[in-house]
SEZA-222919 format. One record per residue (C-alpha): residue in one letter; z, x, y. Coordinates in steps of 0.02 Angstrom, whole numbers, m for minus. Each point is the difference from the previous one (the first is absolute). Layout:
REM residues N
<r = A	z = Z	x = X	y = Y>
...
END
This chain:
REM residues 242
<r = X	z = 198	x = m3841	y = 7744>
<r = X	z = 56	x = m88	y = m152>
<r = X	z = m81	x = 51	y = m184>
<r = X	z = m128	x = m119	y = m47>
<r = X	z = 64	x = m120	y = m138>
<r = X	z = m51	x = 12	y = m180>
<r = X	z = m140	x = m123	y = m58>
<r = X	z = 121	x = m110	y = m129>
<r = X	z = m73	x = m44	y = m150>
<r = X	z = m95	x = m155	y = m43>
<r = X	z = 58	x = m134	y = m52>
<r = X	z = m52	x = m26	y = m219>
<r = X	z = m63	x = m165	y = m47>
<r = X	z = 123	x = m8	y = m127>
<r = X	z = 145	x = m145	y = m20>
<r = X	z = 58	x = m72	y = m124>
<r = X	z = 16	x = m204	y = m36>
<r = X	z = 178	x = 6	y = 74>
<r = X	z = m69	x = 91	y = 154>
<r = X	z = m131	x = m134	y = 45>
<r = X	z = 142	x = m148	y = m19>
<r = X	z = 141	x = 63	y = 64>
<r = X	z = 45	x = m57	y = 164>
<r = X	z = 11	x = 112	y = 131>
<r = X	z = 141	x = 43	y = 132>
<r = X	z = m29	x = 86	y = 163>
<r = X	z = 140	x = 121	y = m65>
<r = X	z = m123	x = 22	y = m176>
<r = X	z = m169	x = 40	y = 88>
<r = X	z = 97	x = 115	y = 124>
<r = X	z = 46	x = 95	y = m159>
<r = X	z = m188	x = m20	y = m72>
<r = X	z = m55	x = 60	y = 154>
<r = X	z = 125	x = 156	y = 44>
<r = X	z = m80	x = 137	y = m148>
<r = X	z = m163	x = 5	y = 95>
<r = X	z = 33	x = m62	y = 176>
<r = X	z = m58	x = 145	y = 128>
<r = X	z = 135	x = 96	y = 100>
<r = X	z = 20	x = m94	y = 176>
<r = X	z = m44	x = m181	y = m72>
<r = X	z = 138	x = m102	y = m38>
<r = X	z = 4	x = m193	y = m83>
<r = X	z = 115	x = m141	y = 61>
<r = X	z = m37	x = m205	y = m92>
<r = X	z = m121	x = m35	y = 127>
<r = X	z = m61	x = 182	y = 70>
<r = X	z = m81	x = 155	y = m16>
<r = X	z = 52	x = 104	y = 119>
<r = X	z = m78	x = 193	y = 52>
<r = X	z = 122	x = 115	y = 71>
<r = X	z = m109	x = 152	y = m1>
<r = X	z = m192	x = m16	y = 14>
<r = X	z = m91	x = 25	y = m142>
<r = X	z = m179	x = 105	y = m69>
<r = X	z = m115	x = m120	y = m4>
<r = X	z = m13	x = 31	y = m203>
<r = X	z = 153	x = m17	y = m27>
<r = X	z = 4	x = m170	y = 92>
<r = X	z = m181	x = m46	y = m97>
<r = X	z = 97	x = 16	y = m157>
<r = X	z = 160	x = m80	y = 54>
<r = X	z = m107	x = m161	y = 30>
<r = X	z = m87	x = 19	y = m197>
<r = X	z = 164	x = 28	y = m50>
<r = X	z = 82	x = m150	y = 58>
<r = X	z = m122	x = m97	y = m39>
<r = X	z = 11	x = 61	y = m192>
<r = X	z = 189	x = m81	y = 16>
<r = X	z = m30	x = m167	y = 78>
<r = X	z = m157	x = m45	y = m147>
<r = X	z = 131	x = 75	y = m137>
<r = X	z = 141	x = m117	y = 66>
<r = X	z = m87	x = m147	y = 45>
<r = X	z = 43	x = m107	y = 124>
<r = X	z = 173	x = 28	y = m4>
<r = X	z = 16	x = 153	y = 109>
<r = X	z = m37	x = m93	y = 140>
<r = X	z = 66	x = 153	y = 90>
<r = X	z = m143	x = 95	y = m16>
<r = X	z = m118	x = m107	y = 94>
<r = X	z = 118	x = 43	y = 151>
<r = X	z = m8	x = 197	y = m58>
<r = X	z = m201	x = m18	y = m7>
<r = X	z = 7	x = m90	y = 173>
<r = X	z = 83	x = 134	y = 68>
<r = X	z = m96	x = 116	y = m72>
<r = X	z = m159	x = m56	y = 82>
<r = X	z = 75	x = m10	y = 148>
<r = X	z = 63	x = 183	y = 9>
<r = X	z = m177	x = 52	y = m59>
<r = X	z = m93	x = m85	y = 119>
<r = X	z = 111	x = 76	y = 148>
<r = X	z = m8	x = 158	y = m66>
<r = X	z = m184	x = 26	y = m78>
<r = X	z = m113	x = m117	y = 105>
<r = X	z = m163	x = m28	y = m111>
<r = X	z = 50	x = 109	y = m136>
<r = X	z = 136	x = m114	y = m37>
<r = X	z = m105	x = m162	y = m60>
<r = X	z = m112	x = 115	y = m133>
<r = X	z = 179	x = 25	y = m65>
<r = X	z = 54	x = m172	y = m8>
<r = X	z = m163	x = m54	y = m85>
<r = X	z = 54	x = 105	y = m147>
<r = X	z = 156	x = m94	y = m45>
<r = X	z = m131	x = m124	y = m93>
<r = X	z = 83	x = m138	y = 108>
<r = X	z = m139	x = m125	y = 96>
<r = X	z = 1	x = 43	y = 197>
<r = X	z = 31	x = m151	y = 47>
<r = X	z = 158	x = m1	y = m94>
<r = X	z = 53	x = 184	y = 60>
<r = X	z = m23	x = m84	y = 174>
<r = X	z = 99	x = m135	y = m20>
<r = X	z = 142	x = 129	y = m78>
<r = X	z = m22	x = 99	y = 162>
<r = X	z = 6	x = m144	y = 119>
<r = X	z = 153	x = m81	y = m99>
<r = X	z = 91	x = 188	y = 31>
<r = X	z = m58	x = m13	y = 180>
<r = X	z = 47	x = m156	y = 31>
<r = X	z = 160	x = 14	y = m56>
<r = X	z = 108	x = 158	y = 40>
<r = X	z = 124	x = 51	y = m155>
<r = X	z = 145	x = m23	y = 106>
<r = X	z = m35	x = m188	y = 4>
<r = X	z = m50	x = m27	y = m183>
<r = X	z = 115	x = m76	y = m113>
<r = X	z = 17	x = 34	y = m182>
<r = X	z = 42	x = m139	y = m86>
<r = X	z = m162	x = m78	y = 51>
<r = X	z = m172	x = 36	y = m85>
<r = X	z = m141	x = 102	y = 111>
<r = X	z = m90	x = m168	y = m13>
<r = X	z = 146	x = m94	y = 102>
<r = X	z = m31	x = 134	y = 128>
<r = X	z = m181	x = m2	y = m3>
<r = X	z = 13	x = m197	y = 63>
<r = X	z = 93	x = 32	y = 148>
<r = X	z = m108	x = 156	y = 37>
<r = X	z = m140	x = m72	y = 126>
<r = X	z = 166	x = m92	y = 111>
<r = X	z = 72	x = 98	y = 141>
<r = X	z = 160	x = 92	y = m57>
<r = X	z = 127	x = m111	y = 71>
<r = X	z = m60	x = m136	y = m89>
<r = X	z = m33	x = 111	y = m158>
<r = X	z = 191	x = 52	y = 9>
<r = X	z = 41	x = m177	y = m1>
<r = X	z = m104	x = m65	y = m133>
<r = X	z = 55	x = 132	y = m126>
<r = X	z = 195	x = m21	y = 40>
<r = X	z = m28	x = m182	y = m46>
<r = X	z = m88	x = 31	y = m150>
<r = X	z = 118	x = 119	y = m52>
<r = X	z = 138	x = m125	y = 50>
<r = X	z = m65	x = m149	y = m91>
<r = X	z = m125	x = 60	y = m176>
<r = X	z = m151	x = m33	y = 90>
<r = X	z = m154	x = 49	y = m118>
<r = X	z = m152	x = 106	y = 51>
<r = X	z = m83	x = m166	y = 25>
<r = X	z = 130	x = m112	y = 93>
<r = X	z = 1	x = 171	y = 136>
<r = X	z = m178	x = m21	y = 11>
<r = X	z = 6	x = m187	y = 33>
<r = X	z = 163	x = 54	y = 154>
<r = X	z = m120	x = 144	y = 32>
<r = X	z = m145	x = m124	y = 46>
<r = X	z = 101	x = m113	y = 110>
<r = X	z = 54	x = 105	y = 94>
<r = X	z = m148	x = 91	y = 49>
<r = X	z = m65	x = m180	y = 28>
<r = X	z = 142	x = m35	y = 126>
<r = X	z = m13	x = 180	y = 95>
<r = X	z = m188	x = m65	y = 5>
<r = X	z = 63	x = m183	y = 81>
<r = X	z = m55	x = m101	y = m136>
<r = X	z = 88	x = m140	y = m99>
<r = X	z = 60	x = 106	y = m176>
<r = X	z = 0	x = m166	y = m62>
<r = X	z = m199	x = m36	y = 43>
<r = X	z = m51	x = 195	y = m45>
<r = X	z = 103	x = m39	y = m197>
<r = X	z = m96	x = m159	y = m26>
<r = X	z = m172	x = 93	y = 62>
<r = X	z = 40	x = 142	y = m137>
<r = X	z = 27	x = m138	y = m131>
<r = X	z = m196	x = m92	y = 63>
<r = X	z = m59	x = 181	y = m11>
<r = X	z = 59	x = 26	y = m169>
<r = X	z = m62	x = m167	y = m78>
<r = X	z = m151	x = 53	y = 90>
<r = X	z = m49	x = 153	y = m98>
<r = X	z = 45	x = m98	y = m164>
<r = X	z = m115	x = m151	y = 63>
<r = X	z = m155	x = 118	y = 39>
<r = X	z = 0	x = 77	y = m175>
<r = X	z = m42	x = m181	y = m78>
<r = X	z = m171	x = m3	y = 104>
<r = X	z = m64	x = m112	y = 149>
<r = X	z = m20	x = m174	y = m100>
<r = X	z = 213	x = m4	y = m36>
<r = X	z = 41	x = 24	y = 201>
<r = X	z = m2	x = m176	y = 62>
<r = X	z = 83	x = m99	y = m159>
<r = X	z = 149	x = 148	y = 14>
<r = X	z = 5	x = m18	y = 207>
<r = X	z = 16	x = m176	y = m31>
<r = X	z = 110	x = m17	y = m140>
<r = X	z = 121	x = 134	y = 56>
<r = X	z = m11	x = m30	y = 183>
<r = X	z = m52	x = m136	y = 69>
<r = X	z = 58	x = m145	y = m117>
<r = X	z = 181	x = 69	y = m13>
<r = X	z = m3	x = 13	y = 187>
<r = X	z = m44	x = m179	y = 5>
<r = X	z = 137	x = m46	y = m76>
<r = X	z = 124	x = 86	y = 82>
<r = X	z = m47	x = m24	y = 163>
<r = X	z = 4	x = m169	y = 120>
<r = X	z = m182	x = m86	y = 30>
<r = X	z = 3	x = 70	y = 192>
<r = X	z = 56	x = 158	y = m61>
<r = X	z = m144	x = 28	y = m126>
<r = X	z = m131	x = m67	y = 117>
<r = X	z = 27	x = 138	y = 100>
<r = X	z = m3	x = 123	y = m141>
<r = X	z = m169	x = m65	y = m65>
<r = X	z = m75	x = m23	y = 189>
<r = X	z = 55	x = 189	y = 51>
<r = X	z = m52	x = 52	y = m196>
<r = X	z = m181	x = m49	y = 49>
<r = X	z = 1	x = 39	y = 153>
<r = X	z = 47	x = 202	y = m39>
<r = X	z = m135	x = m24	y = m157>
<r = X	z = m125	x = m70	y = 129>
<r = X	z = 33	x = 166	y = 110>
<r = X	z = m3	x = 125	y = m156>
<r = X	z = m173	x = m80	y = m25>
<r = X	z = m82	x = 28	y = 155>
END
């Protein structure tokens, strides 16, 4: 039976300016990482990785630990939202309920330890790349992983942002769903202007659903063509009304 591993020691909260600027290489927070990593766990850029199963305390303070290193660095080491991923992951497997008292003690929200998990779940570290962010992967994360695969080689290919892989992210769930990505992108742009057009209060609706709606349609469309938009327009108002 292999020796139980030493419990490494925390992580200090001390860092100097440079520390909290600097950016941060996957080879750098490897080397932040390696005084106090356990014996079995190793790091890669996008993965934490247990070779030999750990005490449960010595997992509980792994978690504080690398915690401790992400809020020191910022959001630069990306890398360690994979290694806390991972780590929740391996805990849950191998504690059950003890392992989400645990988690709870990072200070991170649950909600955002779950989406950490998920991301990790989602996406096994064979097929993460690192010269994306954790948020590129995190868009593709809810697609099946063909189309995951694909949607990170092409942003990896061509500079997409976070943002543009979320917009490819959302048509293509909208064409696995058999829906027009074209129709779903201008329902997300309705629903945003939405939630801005609700915060001004009731009496601003109509003038703004007329003046940014219906009048421009007006003039862009032929007089057949906008009768039917106003006659189906009532009609679908006359049957949200009933």
């Amino acid at each position: 039976m292999t020796a139980p591993a030493a419990v490494p020691a925390p992580v200090t909260d001390a860092a100097t300016d440079s520390d909290r600027t600097a950016l941060i290489t996957a080879e750098e927070a490897a080397v932040i990482v390696s005084e106090w990593l356990p014996v079995g766990v190793s790091v890669t850029a996008t993965s934490l990785q247990f070779d030999e199963p750990l005490e449960f305390t010595i997992w509980q303070q792994f978690g504080k630990d690398l915690e401790k290193v992400h809020r020191l660095q910022e959001a630069r080491m990306q890398t360690v939202l994979w290694w806390i991923g991972d780590w929740l992951r391996y805990g849950e497997y191998t504690y059950g309920e003890k392992f989400a008292q645990a988690a709870e003690e990072t200070g991170r929200a649950p909600q955002t330890l779950a989406n950490l998990q998920w991301v990790a779940s989602a996406i096994d570290p064979s097929r993460r790349r690192e010269n994306l962010t954790h948020a590129h992967h995190a868009e593709v994360a809810a697609l099946p992983k063909p189309d995951q695969d694909d949607l990170l080689n092409d942003a990896e290919e061509n500079g997409y942002s976070a943002k543009t892989l979320r917009e490819k992210a959302q048509d293509r769930k909208a064409e696995n769903d058999g829906k027009d990505p074209d129709v779903e992108r201008a329902r997300r742009a309705l629903d945003l202007a939405l939630d801005k057009m609700k915060a001004l209060g009731p009496e601003h609706w109509a003038s703004i659903i007329v003046t940014a709606l219906v009048l421009p349609l007006r003039h862009e469309c032929a007089d057949v063509e906008y009768e039917a938009f106003v006659a189906q327009l009532w009609a679908l108002t006359e049957e949200v009304l009933q």
